[in-house]
C-alpha positions, 0 to 999 in steps of 0.5 A: 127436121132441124132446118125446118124447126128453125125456119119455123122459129124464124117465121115467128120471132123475126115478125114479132121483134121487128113489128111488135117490139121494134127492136133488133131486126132478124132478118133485115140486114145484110147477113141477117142476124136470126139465121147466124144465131141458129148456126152458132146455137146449132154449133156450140149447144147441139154440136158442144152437148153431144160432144161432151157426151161422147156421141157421133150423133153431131151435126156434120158441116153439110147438115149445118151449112144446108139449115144455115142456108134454109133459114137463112132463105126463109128470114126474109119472107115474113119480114121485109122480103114479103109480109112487110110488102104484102099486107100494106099493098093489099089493105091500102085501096081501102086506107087511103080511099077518098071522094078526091081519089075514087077509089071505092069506085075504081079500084075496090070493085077489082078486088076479090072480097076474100083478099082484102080486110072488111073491117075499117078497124083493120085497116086503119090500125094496120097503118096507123098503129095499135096493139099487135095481135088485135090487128093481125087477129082482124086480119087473119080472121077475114081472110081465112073464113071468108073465101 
């Protein structure tokens, strides 16, 4: 339960402090920072209270290395490794269709029309900028009710 609250945590904050605040990034380094923080919290806070209070109820190395492991999987996929991939290649047929290119005609057609954004708005404000939640509610909002 602990593991997967943490890939949890991790699939919310990484996405939000690497796309909306654009600040330190979680999961896209070497030894991502996110995953790190988890175990050191699950060291000294989880392992440190429950010492303190004289129980056997702490974390053995096993249980810690197995979490460590299961964020350390799961960092990547929101951010970087999948998400940061996936929804610029999805929604880029219809950003970047011109007269010049036709790709309204040779390639928008081949596309379920459950897969990609219908909303102009959508799109441009995914690859030109806007507020963070407006663009992933447009996005989201097409894919799931439209199937």
């Amino acid at each position: 339960m602990i593991g997967i609250a943490s890939v949890v945590f991790l699939s919310v904050a990484a996405p939000f402090t690497d796309l909306f605040l654009q600040n330190s990034e979680l999961s896209g380094n070497h030894l991502p920072l996110g995953p790190m923080l988890v175990l050191i919290a699950l060291i000294v806070i989880v392992n440190g209270a429950l010492q303190l209070l004289e129980t056997p109820l702490g974390l053995s190395r096993q249980e810690l290395l197995f979490v460590f492991c299961m964020t350390l999987v799961a960092a990547g996929i929101p951010t970087f490794g999948l998400v940061g991939y996936l929804l610029p290649a999805v929604a880029s047929p219809m950003y970047f269709a011109s007269p010049e290119n036709d790709y309204a005609s040779l390639i928008q057609h081949h596309i379920p029309s459950w897969l990609i954004p219908s909303s102009p708005e959508a799109v441009r404000q995914l690859y030109e900028g806007a507020r963070w939640f407006p663009t992933w509610q447009l996005l989201s909002s097409h894919t799931v009710t439209e199937r």
